[in-house]
C-alpha positions in Angstrom: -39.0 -3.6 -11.1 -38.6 0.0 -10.4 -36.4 -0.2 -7.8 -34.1 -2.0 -10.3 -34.7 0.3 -13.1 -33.7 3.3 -10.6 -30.6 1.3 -9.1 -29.1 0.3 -12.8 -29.7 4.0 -14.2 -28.3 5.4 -10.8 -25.0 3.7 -11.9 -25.1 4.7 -15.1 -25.4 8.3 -14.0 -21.7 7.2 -11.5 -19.9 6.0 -13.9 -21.2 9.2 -16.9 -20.2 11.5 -14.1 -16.7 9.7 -13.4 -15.4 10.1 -17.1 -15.3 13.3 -16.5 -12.7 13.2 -14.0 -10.6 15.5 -15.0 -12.5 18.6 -14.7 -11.7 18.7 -11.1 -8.8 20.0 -11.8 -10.3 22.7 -14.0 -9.5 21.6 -17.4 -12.0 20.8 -20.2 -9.3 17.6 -21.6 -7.2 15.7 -20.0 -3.8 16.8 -22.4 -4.1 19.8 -20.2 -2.9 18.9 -17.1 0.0 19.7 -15.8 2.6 17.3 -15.0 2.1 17.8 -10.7 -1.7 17.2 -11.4 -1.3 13.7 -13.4 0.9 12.6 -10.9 -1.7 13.4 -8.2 -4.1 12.1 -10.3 -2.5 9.1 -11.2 -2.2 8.4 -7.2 -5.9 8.4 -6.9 -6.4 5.8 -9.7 -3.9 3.7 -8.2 -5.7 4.1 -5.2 -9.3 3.4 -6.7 -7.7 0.5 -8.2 -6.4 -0.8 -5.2 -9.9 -0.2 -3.1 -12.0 -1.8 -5.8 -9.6 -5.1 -5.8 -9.8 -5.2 -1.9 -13.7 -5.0 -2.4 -14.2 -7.1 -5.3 -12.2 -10.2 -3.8 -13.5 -9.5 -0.1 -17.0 -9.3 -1.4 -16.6 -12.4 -2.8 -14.9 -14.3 -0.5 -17.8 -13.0 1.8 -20.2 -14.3 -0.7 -18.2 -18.0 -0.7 -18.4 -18.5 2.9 -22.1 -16.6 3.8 -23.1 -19.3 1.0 -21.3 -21.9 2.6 -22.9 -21.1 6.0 -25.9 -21.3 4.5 -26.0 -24.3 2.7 -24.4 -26.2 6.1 -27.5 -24.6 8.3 -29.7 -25.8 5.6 -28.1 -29.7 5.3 -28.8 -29.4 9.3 -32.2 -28.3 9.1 -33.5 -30.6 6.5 -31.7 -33.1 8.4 -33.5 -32.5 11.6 -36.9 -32.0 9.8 -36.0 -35.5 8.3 -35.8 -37.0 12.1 -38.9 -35.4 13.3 -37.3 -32.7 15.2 -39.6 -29.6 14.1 -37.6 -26.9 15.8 -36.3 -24.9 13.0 -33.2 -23.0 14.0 -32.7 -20.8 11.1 -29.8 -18.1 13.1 -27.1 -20.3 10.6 -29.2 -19.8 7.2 -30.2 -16.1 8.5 -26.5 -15.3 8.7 -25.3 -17.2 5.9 -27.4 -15.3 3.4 -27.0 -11.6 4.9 -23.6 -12.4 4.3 -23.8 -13.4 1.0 -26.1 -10.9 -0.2 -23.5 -8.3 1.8 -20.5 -9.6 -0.3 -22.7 -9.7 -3.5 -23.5 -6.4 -2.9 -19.5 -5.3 -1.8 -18.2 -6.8 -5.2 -20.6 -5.3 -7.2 -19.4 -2.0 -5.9 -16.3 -2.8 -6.3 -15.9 -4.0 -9.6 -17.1 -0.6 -11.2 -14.0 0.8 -8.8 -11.8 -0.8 -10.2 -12.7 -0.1 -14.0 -13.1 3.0 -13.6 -9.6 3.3 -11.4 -8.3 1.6 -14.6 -9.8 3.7 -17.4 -8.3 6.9 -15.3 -4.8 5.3 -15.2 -4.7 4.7 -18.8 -5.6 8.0 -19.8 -3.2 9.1 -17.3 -0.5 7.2 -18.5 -0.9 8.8 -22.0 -1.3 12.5 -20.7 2.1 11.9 -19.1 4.2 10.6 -21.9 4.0 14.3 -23.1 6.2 15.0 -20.4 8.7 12.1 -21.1 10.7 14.1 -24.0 13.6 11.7 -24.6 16.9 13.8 -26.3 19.5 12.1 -28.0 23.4 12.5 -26.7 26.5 12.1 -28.5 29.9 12.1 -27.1 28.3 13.7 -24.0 26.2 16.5 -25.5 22.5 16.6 -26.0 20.0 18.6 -28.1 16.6 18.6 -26.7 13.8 20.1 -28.0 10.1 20.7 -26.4 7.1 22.0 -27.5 
């Protein structure tokens, strides 16, 4: 129970620590970066995105098929207990289930990679339509004014 406890408040420590993203860039808000910096920054959540997608499905398409391998070993073993063949081979169960504790474990990394890729880009998004300062034109001339 303690090793739980630990793991669960370890990520809520990740993900306090990751709404504070922005002071990397040595701002106390995120209305304070420049344009160059959300555009960089904006990369990285794409990229954060993209990594915790990759992990979430390959963890659990690792999961599906470590389960998979699993359950087949075990239809075999039960099977061959059945016809009074007592040498268990469990290599087939062993490896189905490190693989699907593996994957459980690679999606549940990746799932808080993705949110939190997510959260980043929205606030992103709205730091940058600051920058987007749309003037209006008329007969070819335009008035723009920014604050």
């Amino acid at each position: 129970m303690k090793k739980l406890t630990t793991t669960i408040l370890g990520l809520f420590l990740i993900l306090i620590v990751n709404a504070q993203w922005y002071q990397t860039y040595g701002v106390t808000n995120v209305n304070e970066l420049t344009k160059e910096q959300c555009d960089l920054a904006l990369k990285k959540a794409n990229n954060t995105i993209i990594t915790g997608q990759w992990m979430t499905f390959g963890g659990a398409a690792t999961s599906i098929i470590g389960i998979a391998i699993y359950a087949a070993s075990l239809e075999k073993e039960v099977n061959d207990i059945w016809d009074n063949d007592y040498n268990v081979k469990t290599g087939g169960m062993t490896i189905g289930a490190i693989m699907a504790y593996s994957g459980a474990i690679v999606c549940g990394i990746g799932i808080p990679l993705w949110i939190s890729g997510a959260t980043q880009k929205s606030q992103i998004e709205i730091a940058l339509k600051k920058f987007d300062v749309q003037g209006t034109t008329a007969l070819g001339f335009g008035f723009k004014i920014n604050f």
